[in-house]
MARRO-432306 format. One record per residue (C-alpha): residue in one letter; z, y, x. Coordinates in steps of 0.1 Angstrom, whole numbers, plus 5000, padded with zeros to 4 digits. Layout:
<recs>
AZYX;...
</recs>
This chain:
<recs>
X243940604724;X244240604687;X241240744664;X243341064657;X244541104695;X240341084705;X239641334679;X242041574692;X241041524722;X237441564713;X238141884692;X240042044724;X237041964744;X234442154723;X236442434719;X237042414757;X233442384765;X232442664743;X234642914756;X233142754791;X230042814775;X231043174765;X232243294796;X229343104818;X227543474822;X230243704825;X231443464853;X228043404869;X227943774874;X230843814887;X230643534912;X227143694921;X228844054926;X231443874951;X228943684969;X227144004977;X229944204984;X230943965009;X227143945023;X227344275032;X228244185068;X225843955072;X223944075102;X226944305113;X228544135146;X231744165152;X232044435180;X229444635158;X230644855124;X228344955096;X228145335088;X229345395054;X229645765052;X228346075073;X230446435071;X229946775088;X232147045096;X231447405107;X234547595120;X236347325098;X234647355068;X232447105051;X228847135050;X226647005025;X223047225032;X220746905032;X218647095057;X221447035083;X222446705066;X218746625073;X219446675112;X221546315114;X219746045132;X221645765111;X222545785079;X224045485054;X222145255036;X220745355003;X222545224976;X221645264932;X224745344918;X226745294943;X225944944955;X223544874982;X220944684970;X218644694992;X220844595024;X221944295004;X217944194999;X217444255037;X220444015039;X219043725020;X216143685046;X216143425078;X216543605105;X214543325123;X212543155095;X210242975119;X213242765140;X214942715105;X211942535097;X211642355131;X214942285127;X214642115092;X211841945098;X212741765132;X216741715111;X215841355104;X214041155129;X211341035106;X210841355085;X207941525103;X206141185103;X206841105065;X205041465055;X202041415081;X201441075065;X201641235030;X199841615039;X198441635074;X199241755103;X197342065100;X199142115062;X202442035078;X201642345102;X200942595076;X203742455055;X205642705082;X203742985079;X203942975040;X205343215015;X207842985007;X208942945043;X208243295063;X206443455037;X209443485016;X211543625044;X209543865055;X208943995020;X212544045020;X213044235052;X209844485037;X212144585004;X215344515020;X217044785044;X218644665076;X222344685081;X222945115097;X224845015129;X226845305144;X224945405176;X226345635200;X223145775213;X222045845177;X225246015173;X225046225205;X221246315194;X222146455163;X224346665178;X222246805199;X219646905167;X222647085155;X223947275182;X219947415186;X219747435144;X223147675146;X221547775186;X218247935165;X220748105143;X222248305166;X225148055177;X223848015213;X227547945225;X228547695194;X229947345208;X229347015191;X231846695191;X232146345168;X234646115154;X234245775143;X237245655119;X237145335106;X237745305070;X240545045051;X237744805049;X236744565079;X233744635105;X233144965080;X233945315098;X232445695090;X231045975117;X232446275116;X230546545133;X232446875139;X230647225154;X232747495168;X230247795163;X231748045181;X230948435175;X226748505165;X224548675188;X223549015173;X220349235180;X221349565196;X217949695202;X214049655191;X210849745211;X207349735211;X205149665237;X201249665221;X198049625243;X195649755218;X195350065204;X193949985168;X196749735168;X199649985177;X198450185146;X198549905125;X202249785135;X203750135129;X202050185096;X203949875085;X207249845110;X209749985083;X209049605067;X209849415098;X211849105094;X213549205126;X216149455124;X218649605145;X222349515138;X221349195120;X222548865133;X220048645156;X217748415132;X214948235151;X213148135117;X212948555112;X210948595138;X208348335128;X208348485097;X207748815117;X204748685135;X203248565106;X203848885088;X202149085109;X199048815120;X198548875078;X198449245080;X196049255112;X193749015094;X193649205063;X193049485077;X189849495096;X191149235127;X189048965120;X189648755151;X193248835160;X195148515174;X198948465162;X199848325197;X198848725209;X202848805194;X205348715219;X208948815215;X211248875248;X215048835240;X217548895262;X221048865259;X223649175270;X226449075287;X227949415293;X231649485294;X230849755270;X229149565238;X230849195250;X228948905251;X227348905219;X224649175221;X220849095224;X217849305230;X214549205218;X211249335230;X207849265206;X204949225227;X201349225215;X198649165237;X195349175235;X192448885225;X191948645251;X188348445253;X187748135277;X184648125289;X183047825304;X185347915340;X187048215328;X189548395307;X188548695298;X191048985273;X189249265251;X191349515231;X191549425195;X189549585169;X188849685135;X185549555128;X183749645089;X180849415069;X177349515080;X175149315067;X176048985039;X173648725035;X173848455009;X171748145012;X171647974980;X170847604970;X171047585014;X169947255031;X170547205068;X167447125075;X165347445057;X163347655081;X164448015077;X160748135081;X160047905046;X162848115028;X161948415003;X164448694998;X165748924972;X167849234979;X171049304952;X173849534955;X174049554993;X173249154993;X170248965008;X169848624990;X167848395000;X166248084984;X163547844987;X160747874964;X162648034934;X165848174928;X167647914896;X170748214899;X170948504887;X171848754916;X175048924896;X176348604892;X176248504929;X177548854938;X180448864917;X181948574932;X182248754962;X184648984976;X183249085008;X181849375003;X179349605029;X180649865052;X184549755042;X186949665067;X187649265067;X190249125047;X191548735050;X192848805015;X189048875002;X187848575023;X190148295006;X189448494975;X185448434974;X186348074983;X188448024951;X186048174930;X182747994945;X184347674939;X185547814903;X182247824894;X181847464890;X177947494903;X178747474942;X180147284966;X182947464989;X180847695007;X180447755043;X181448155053;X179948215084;X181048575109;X178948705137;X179848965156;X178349295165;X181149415190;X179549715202;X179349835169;X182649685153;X180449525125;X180249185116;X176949005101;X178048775075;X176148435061;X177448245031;X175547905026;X176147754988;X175047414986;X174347314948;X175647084931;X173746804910;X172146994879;X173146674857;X175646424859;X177646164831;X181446084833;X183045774808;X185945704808;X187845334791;X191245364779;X193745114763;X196345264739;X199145184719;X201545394693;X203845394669;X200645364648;X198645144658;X199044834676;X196344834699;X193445044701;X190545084729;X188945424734;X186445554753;X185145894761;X181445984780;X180446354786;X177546514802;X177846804824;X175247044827;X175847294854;X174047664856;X172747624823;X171648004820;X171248104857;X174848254853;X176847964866;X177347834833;X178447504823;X177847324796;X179746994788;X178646754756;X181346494751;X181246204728;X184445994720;X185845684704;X188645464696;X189245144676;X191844934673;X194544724648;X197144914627;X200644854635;X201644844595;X200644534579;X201144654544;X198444884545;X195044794527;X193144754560;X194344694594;X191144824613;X191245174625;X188345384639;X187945724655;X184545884661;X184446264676;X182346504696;X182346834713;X179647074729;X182047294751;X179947604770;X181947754800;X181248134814;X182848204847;X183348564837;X185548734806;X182248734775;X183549074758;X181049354745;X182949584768;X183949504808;X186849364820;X186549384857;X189449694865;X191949474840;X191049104848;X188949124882;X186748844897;X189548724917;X191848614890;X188748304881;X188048444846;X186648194819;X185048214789;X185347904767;X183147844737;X183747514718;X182847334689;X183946994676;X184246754653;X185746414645;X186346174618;X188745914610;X188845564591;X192245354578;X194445634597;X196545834572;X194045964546;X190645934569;X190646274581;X187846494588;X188346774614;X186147044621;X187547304648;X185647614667;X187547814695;X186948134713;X189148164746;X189348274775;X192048214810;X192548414842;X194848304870;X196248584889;X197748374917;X198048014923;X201748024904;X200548184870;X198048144842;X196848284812;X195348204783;X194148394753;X192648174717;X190548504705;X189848284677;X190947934671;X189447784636;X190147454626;X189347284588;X190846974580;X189446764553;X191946474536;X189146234525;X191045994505;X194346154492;X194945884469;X195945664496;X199045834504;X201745604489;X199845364507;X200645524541;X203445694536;X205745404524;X208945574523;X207945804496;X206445544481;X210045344478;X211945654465;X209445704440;X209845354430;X213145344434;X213145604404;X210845424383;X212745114381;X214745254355;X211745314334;X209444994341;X210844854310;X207644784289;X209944744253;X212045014262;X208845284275;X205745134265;X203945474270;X204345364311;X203845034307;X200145044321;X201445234349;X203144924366;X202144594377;X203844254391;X202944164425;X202143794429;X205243604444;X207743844428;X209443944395;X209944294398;X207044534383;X206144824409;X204345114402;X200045094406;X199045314437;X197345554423;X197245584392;X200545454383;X202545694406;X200346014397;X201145894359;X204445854367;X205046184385;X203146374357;X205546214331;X208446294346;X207746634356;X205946694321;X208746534301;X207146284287;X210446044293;X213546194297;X215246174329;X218346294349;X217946644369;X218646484402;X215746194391;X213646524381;X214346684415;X213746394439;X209946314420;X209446714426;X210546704461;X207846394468;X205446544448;X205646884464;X205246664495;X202046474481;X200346774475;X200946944508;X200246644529;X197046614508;X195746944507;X192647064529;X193847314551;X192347604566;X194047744600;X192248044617;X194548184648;X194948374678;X197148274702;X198148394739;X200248164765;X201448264798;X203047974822;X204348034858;X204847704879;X206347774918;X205647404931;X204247444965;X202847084968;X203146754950;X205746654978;X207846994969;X210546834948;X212447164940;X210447404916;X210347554883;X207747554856;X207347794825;X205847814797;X205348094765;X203348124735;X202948314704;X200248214677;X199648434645;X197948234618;X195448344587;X196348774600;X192848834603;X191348674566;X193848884552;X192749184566;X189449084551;X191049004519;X191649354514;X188249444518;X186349154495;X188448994474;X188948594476;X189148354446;X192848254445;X194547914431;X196847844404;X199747944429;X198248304438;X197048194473;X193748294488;X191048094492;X188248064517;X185547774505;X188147684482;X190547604512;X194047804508;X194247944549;X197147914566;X199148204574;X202248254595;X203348344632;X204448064658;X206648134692;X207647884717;X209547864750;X209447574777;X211647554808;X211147304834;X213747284869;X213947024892;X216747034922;X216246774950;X219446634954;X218446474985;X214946305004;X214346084976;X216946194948;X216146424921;X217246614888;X215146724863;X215446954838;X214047084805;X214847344776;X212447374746;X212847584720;X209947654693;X209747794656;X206747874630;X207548134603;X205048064571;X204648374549;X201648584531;X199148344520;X201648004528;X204947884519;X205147604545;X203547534582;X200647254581;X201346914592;X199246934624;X201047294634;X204547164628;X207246994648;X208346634653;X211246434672;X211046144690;X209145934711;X208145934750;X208646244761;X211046394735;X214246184727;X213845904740;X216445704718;X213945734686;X210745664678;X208245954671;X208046114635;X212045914629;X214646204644;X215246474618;X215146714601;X218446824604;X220546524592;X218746314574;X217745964579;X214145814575;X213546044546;X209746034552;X207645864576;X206646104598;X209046364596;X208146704607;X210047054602;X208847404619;X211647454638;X212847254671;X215047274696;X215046994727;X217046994755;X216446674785;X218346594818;X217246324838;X218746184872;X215846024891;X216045814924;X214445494941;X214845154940;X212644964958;X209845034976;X207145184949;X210145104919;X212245434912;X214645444882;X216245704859;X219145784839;X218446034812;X220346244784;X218046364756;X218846604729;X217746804702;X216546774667;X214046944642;X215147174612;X213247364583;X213647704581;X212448014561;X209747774544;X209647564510;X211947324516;X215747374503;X217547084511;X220347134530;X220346844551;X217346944565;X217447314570;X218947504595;X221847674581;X223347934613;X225147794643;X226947514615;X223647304620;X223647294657;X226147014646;X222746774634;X221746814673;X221146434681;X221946294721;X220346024731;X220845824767;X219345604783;X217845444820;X214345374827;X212045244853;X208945334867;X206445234893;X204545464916;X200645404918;X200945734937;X197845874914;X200245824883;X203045664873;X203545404848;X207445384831;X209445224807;X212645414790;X215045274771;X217345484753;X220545424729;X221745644695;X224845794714;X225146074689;X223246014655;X223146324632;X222046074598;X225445914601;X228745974585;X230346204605;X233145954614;X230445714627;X228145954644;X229045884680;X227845504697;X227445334664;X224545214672;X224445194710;X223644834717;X220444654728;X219744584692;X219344964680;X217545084713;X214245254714;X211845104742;X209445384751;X206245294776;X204545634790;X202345694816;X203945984847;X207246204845;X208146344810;X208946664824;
</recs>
């Protein structure tokens, strides 16, 4: 071959073996989605089919309710996305890893030999049982899903479930048949199941049959709410509900002891020519309570019984001698203690709702329990009845068992933010309990964090955070005028007084915060809270404000960006001391501080003449200086009401909301009236030569998950929020307002970078006082413990009716919901079942800060995406 022919030749190999190259993934991929495609029949024999698909049919239409879907003995393999992962991991296993083995090792005649000489027999042995060997397998077969093979007798028994779920709903006479079709693709087929429901049983007639005479009172003082009616079609579930209904009213009303299993309904289908086959005639029978004796059963009439005498033992032991206990008499209540009485007895009393000489209520029972164990200085308490029946009265004990007086809680936490790179804080408290005799606790917390800064430009890159708190709880509403008729005992009223204080160095501008607050919460049922901020003061000290180009870069480059065009020493000499070289470079930047306060002050003096949009952009960071800088002053009052209808932490279909309004500085106004404050150059009020905050805050927050099926869910979330500055302030403070971003926001930017409106990076933590967020995220498993997530994030964060005028920031009418940004993305989690750790990575599908011809995916690839780590659900 001649030198030019090998060159050719050589040239059409490399190009050959980088498209090879190239392509190597893409095909390995492929080849790895055929292999498991074919796989899928692995351990499916060949008289056998796999179930691929499940469908119901009432009267011949579909039905979807997953409680009857629920009903199906055998239902497909899971699958994420479509493709069913976990029955290709089952798959991979050995069936029979141990004969495998045997039948390697004992392959070659000299084999087993060669490895006993080189191991031992005993290593040879275990070699089998290894991870490598079985382990592995097995490991498999525990995260992988076995193959669904139709089974006829799993078929037939969920038919019968359905034909009794449609028989307890009236259908007595429905009839139940299944299909199995096989599908275009081999040893794959689907069950239909088909119920013919025939005509619903209705109830002709209700009647009573009651045993005891307090108890026939009670029913017909509350019959018009039975769940029973006549004319209404046949519902099993309505007449549990029915017993249960009225086993709550008897309880609550004086029947202490009644037994549900006393309720006993008697159905009995008509068959007359004259109302058909479909009638039904249902007869409620009480009876009365039935006591086993030691040989007998034995059945008294039900009564009402009423409280006698109450007896609270507090600080009880199980091993004090009643004859070594002292007693104190308060309100109708005997307490007794040992040696001396640490409560005081209105505190005791008002955490009970059982009251003397009124009739017995469940209700009141449950509701001393809540509030006891609300108190924070008991264990659950022991409620103890004895009864007087030939009086109707019951004698009641309540034994509270004290908590410790003392005790210390730390806690160690490692953290990590946009700000700092890694950080370790730590947090101790001690808990005093029943600090006044009241039931009062007092908690004295101490907290810490220190870590490395995540900007390297910064002058130090050592962060610390030091804080305290002395928090004082009161397990009543502290007002100089009762509460009890509006907020009663039962709703767990609180009174919390807290002070605090904390300090921080190389974050920001080293803050120091000092903050006081006066609230108080009631819940009225276990679905709702309240919360009212009578007074909520915090003061926030900026200790070194001449650090702030040093933090907050991005003003730092626009302002410099502006005074390159006067860093010209022969051309403005007057600035010439306001810029320096930095070693390694050729271009002069301005000194922080003093060259960019000397800068600003020039150009905003005219001292050197510049351009109006030069002028404007130094006014705009300057403007921003000064408010970022300032001390601020925020007294408020805010109120917050939030409803959440989750059952349990396994009920997977709820809703949670959440309002609040805040009103800021109202108060020091008022006062302002009355004694007149020094004022600043700007007119504004001052209190310790602090300009206070003033303007009015609303939010709303709406959370709705639906359970799509056992293990699938989809979550939802609106947000809407805005802060109105007026009076004494033109904008919101920068710990009051709003930001985008991060964790559990929009996920597809990083906290502080979305917003406002349509701008890009303008600052580094951007912030506006209006923001409006809208998530949607489609959750389901994986593996085991690994669940994963696609999401849809939107939302952004505006300026509005404050100082701020540009127009790319503020919102402008409906034209701005334009600069709404969507971000998507999938994540993964892992369930520790106490919390839940995740990682989310989201992509710019719709960026705002772009042209609007290059808004949508322009920067949706791995390169631009956000990864977020968070600890449990977002929302």
């Amino acid at each position: 071959m001649t030198t030019i022919g090998k060159r050719v030749f050589l040239d059409s190999m490399t190009r050959r073996l980088i498209f090879i190259a190239g392509t190597a993934k893409i095909r390995v991929f492929l080849l790895c989605i055929i292999l498991c495609s074919c796989n899928a029949l692995k351990r499916v024999d060949a008289d056998e089919a796999l179930l691929v698909k499940n469908t119901i049919y009432a009267d011949g239409k579909k039905v979807t309710d997953t409680d009857i879907q629920s009903l199906i003995s055998q239902k497909p393999n899971s699958n994420l996305l479509g493709f069913p992962l976990r029955l290709h991991l089952y798959n991979l296993a050995k069936p029979n890893p141990d004969s495998s083995y045997q039948a390697w090792l004992h392959k070659k005649e000299k084999r087993e030999q060669r490895l006993i000489n080189w191991l031992s027999k005993k290593q040879v042995d275990s070699l089998g049982e290894s991870f490598l060997v079985k382990g592995y397998s097995e490991w498999l077969k525990k995260i992988g899903e076995a193959p669904v093979i139709i089974d006829t007798s799993k078929t037939c028994k969920s038919l019968q479930r359905m034909s009794a779920y449609y028989g307890n709903r009236g259908y007595f006479n429905n009839t139940t048949t299944f299909t199995i079709d096989s599908t275009k693709r081999e040893q794959r087929a689907e069950i239909s199941y088909k119920i013919d429901l025939g005509n619903a049983y209705m109830i002709d007639t209700l009647t009573k049959k009651t045993a005891s005479k307090a108890i026939d009172s009670l029913y017909a003082l509350n019959f018009k709410n039975s769940l029973i009616k006549e004319g209404e079609q046949f519902d099993l579930s309505n007449f549990n509900k029915e017993r249960e209904r009225l086993t709550s009213i008897f309880r609550n009303t004086g029947v202490y002891n009644f037994q549900e299993s006393s309720i006993t309904f008697n159905i009995l289908r008509d068959t007359s020519t004259t109302r058909g086959d479909r009638g039904m005639d249902v007869e409620l029978n009480i009876d009365n309570l039935k006591k086993r004796g030691d040989s007998t059963l034995t059945t008294t009439e039900y009564e009402v019984f009423t409280f006698n005498k109450i007896n609270i033992y507090a600080d009880y032991r199980f091993d004090d001698d009643p004859n070594d206990l002292q007693s104190v008499d308060y309100n109708n209540y005997t307490i007794y203690f040992k040696d001396k009485l640490r409560y005081k007895p209105k505190a005791l009393t008002d955490a009970i709702f059982i009251e003397k000489d009124s009739i017995y209520r469940e209700l009141n029972k449950i509701r001393t329990y809540r509030q006891i164990s609300n108190l924070n200085t008991f264990r659950y308490p022991t409620i103890e009845l004895e009864e007087d029946s030939t009086q109707n009265k019951l004698k009641t004990n309540i034994y509270l068992s004290a908590r410790p007086k003392y005790s210390l809680e730390t806690n160690l936490d490692v953290t990590h933010s946009n700000i700092q790179r890694l950080g370790i804080a730590f947090s101790s408290a001690l808990i005093t309990r029943n600090v006044f005799g009241g039931a009062e606790t007092l908690n004295i917390s101490a907290r810490g964090s220190f870590g490395l800064l995540s900007d390297q430009d910064l002058p130090e890159d050592f962060f610390s955070e030091i804080g305290g708190d002395i928090n004082l709880t009161f397990p009543r509403i502290w007002l100089p005028f009762n509460t009890k008729k509006i907020i009663p005992y039962y709703m767990l009223p609180q009174t919390r007084m807290t002070v605090g204080t904390s300090f921080q160095k190389n974050i920001g501008l080293d803050k120091q915060t000092l903050n006081a607050v006066l609230g108080y919460n009631w819940t009225p049922s276990s679905t709702k809270r309240n919360e009212l901020e009578l007074l909520n003061v915090q003061f926030v000290r900026n200790v070194n404000p001449e650090n702030f180009f040093n933090v907050y870069q991005n003003s730092y480059r626009l302002l410099d960006g502006v005074a390159d065009r006067f860093d010209d020493p022969t051309e403005f000499p007057e600035l010439a001391e306001l810029f320096e070289t930095p070693e390694g470079t050729t271009e002069p930047r301005l000194i922080i501080p003093s060259g960019t306060s000397g800068f600003t002050n020039s150009i905003l003096d005219n001292t050197v003449t510049s351009n109006i949009d030069d002028r404007r952009l130094v006014n705009t960071i300057e403007e921003r200086r000064q408010r970022l800088t300032e001390d601020n002053l925020i007294f408020t009052t805010n109120y917050s009401f939030s409803k959440n209808n989750k059952t349990s932490i396994n009920d997977l279909s709820f809703y949670q909301f959440r309002f609040k309004v805040e009103g800021a500085g109202n108060l020091l106004s008022l006062v302002s009236n009355i004694i007149p404050f020094e004022e600043n150059n700007d007119g504004n009020g001052l209190v310790f030569g602090v300009a206070y905050s003033q303007y009015v805050k609303t939010e709303f927050d709406f959370i709705k998950h639906w359970q799509l099926s056992p293990t699938n869910v989809l979550a939802m979330r609106s947000f809407a929020g805005i802060a109105i500055p007026y009076g004494n302030s033109n904008n919101i403070p920068f710990v009051r307002s709003y930001f985008a971003g991060g964790s559990n926001d929009n996920r597809a930017w990083n906290p502080y970078s979305l917003g406002p409106g349509s701008t890009q990076n303008l600052n580094d933590f951007n912030e506006a006082n209006l923001k409006l967020a809208f998530n949607l995220e489609y959750r389901f498993p994986i593996i085991g413990n690994i669940k994963g997530a696609l999401f849809a994030d939107a939302g952004n964060i505006w300026n509005v009716f404050d100082d701020v005028e540009d127009p790319e920031a503020t919102f402008n009418g409906f034209s701005s919901l334009k600069d709404i940004a969507l971000g998507t993305g999938m994540g993964i989690r892992y369930d520790f079942t106490y919390f839940v750790f995740r990682l989310d990575v989201g992509f710019k599908t719709y960026n705002p800060a772009l042209e609007t011809s290059k808004r949508w995916f322009s920067d949706y690839n791995l390169g631009n995406a956000v990864y977020n780590i968070g600890i449990n659900y977002p929302f």
